[in-house]
C-alpha positions in Angstrom: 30.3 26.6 41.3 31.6 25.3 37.8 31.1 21.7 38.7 27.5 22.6 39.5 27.1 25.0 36.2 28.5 22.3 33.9 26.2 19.8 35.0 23.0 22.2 34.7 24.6 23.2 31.2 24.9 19.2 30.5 21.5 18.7 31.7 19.8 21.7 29.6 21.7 20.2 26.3 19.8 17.1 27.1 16.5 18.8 27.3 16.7 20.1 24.3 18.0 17.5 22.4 14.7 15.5 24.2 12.6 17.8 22.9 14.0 17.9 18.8 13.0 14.1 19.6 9.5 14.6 20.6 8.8 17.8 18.7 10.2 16.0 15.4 7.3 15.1 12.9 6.7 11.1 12.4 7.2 10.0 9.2 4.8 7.6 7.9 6.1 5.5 5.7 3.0 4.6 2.7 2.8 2.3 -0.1 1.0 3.9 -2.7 -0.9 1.0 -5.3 -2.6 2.6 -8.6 -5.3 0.8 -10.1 -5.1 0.1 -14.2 -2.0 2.2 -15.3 0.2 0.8 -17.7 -2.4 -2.3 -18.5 -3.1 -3.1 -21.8 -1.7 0.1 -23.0 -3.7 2.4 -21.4 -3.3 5.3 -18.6 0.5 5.0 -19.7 2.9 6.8 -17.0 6.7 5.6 -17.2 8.2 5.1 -13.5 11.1 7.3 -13.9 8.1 10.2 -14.6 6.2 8.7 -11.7 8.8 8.9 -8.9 9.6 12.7 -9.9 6.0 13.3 -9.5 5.7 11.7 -6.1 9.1 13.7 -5.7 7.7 16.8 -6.7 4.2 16.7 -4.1 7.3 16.6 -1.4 7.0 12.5 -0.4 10.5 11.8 0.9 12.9 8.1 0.0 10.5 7.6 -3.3 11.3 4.2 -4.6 8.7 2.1 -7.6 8.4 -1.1 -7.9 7.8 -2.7 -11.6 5.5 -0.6 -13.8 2.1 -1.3 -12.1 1.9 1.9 -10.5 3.5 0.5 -7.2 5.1 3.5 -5.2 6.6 3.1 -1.4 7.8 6.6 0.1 8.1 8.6 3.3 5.6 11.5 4.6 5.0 13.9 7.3 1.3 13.7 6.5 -0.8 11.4 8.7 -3.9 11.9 6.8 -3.8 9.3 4.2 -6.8 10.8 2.8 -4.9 13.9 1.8 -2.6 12.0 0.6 -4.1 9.7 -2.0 -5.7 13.5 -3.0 -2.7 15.2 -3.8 -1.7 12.0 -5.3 -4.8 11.7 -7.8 -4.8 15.3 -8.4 -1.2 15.6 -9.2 -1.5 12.7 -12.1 -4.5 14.3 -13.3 -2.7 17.0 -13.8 0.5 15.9 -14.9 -1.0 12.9 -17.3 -4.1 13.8 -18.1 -6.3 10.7 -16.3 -7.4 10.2 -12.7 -6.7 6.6 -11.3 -7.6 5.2 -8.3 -5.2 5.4 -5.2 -4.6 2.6 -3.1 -2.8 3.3 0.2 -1.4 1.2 3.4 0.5 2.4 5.8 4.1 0.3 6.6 1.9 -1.1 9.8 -1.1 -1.8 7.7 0.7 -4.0 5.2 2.5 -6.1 7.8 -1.3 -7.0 9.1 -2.1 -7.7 5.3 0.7 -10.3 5.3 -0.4 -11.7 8.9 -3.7 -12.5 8.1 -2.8 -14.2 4.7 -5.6 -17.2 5.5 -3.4 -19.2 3.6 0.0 -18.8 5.0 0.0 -22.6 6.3 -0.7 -24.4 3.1 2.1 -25.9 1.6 0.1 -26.4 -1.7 -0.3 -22.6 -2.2 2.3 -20.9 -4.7 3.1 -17.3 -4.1 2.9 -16.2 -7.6 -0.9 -17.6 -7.7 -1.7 -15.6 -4.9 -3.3 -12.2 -5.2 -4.3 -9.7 -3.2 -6.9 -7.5 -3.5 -6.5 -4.2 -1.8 -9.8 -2.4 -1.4 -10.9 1.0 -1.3 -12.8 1.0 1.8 -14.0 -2.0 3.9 -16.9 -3.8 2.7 -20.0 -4.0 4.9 -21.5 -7.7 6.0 -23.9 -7.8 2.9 -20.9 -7.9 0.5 -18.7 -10.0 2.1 -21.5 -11.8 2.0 -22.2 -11.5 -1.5 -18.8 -11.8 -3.1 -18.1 -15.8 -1.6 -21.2 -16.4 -3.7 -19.3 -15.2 -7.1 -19.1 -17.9 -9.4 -15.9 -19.3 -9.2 -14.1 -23.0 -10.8 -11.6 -23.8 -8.4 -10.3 -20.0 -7.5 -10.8 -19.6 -3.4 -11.8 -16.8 -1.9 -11.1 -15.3 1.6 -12.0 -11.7 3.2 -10.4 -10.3 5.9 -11.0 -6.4 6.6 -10.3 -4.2 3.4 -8.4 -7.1 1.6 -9.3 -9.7 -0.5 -7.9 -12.8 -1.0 -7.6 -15.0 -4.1 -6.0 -18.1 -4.5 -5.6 -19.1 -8.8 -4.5 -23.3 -8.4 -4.6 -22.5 -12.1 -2.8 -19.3 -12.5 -4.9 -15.9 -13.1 -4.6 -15.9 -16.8 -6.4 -19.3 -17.1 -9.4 -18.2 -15.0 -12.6 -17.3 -15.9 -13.1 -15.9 -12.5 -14.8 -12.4 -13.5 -13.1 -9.8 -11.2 -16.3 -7.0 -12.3 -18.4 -9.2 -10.6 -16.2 -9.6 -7.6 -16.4 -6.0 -7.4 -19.8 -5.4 -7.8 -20.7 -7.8 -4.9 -18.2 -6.0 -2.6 -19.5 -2.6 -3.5 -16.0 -1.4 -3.2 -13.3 -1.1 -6.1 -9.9 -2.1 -5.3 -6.5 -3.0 -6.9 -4.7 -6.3 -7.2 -1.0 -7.3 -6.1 0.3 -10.4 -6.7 2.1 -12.4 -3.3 5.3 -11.9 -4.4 5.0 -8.3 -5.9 3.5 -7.5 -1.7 6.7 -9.2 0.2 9.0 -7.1 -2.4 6.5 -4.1 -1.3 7.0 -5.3 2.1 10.3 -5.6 1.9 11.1 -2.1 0.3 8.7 -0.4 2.8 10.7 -2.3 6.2 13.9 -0.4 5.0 12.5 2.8 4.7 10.8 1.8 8.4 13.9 0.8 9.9 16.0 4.6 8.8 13.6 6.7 10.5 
């Protein structure tokens, strides 16, 4: 009956188009943070050069933010391990040093932002707020050990693989030594300021919201 045969055929057009949803890979969206380029004029890489790079290792929507090495982009890849790998290896070969690569997921940086321990202070100023992003998360002995790092007035907070530092006299006035923070976490990691993370934030939720 063609009443009957255009409904099947309706209903089979839906099927299909169901399945190109489900079948269709998830794109992670990844903020990519590289630790020491373009400081102090060393490990030099302009950010025009960088986003063809991340371009050319087939990361989709690449966008940088300033020239700290800060790169939010789209990929199929759910192994963020492989990822900061092709990453590395493609500047090692491309500019001839090997820095370490930061990554969070869209999801992961929202929960970086959540947990800022000092969100309800109204004496806190964004810009001497940074965040520590950390390679791996530290183990009970150096959280332990890094709130006993000498510090003036600098405070210091540790939730999972961040760390938090609050500068009431802005970073370049401290003599809070960030080698020893390290070595009592065990871990090495990369700083953002607060504002520079929102903006990352910010870039990343657009690239969220278009998938």
């Amino acid at each position: 009956m063609p009443i009957l045969d255009e409904i099947d055929g309706e209903w089979n057009s839906f099927h299909r188009a169901l399945r190109r949803i489900y079948t269709r890979p998830v794109m992670n969206v990844v903020i990519s943070m590289l630790r020491g380029v373009n400081v102090g004029g060393h490990n030099k890489i302009k950010m025009e050069a960088l986003r063809a790079l991340y371009e050319s290792l087939k990361f989709e929507d690449v966008a940088t933010l300033i020239q700290s090495g800060n790169v939010v982009f789209r990929t199929k890849e759910q192994d963020l391990g492989k990822v900061g790998k092709r990453i590395g290896d493609g500047i090692e070969m491309g500019f001839g040093f090997r820095p370490d690569v930061i990554l969070r997921t869209a999801q992961e940086l929202r929960g970086v932002i959540a947990r800022n321990p000092f969100a309800a202070r109204t004496d806190v100023e964004p810009n001497k707020l940074l965040a520590l992003f950390l390679a791996g998360e530290p183990d009970a002995d150096g959280r332990k050990k890094v709130l006993t790092v000498r510090v003036d007035r600098e405070e210091l907070r540790v939730h999972g693989r961040e760390l938090y530092i609050y500068f009431p006299d802005g970073q370049g006035r401290s003599k809070l030594s960030m080698a020893a923070v390290e070595r009592a976490l065990k871990i090495s990691g990369t700083g953002r300021n607060w504002n520079s993370v929102l903006k990352l934030m910010e870039m990343a939720e657009k690239l969220d919201a278009a998938r």
